[in-house]
C-alpha positions as CSV (number, residue, x, y, z in Angstrom):
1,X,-7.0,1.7,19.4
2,X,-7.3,2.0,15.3
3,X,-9.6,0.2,13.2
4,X,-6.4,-0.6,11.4
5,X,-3.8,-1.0,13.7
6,X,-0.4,-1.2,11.9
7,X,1.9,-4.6,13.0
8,X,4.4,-4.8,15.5
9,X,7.4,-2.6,15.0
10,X,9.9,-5.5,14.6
11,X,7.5,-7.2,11.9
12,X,7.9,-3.6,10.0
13,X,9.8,-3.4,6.6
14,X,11.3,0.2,5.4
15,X,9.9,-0.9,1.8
16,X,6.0,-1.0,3.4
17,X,6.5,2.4,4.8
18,X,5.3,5.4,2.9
19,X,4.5,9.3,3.7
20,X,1.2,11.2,3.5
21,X,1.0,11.3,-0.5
22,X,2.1,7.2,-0.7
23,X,-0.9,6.2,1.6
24,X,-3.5,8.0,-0.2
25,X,-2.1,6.9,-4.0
26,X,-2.2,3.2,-2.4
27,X,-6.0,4.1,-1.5
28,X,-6.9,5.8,-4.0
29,X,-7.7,8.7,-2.0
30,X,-7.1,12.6,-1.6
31,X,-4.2,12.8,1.5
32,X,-6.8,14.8,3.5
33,X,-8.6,11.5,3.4
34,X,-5.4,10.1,5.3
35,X,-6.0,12.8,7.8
36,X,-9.5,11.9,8.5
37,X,-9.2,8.4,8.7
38,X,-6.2,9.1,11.2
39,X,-8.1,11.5,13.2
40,X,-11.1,9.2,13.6
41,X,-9.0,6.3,15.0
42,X,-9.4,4.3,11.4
43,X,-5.1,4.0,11.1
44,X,-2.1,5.3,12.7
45,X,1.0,6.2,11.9
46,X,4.0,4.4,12.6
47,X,5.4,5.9,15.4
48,X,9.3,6.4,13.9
49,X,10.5,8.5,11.3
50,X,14.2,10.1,11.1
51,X,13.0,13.5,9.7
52,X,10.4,14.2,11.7
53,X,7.7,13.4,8.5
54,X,5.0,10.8,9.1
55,X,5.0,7.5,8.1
56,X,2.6,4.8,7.1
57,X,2.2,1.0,6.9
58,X,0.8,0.7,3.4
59,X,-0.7,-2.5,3.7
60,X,-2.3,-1.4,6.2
61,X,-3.8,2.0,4.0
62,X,-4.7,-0.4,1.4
63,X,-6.8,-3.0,3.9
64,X,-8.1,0.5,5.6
65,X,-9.6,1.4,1.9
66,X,-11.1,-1.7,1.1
67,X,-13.5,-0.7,3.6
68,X,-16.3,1.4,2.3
69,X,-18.0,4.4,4.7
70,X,-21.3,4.0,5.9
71,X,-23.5,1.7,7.8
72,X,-23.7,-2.2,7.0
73,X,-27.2,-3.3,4.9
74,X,-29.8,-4.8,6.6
75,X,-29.7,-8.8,6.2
């Protein structure tokens, strides 16, 4: 299950959806970045897309990049 997981797909608007370049402009991050944080389980994709390109919840992407790498500090 992602870090991120996107919402439910009848809570999903067209206008929150985005490809690979959308997501990483919204975080401010190369698109291989995307990859990454899809490969490690951080986000997903949403699973529907008419030709065959992926899609992504950008508020999710932009919560997902709020989060900086790296372990927590010591309290």
């Amino acid at each position: 299950m992602p870090t991120f997981p996107n919402p439910e797909l009848y809570d999903l608007y067209l206008d929150d959806l985005g490809d690979l370049w959308e997501a990483a402009r919204v975080a401010g991050v190369k698109p291989g970045t995307i990859r990454v944080w899809e490969s490690r389980g951080k986000i997903e994709r949403v699973p529907f897309s008419d030709d065959g390109q992926p899609l992504y919840h950008l508020p999710t992407i932009a919560a997902a990049a709020k989060v900086k790498p790296g372990r927590p500090k010591a309290a």
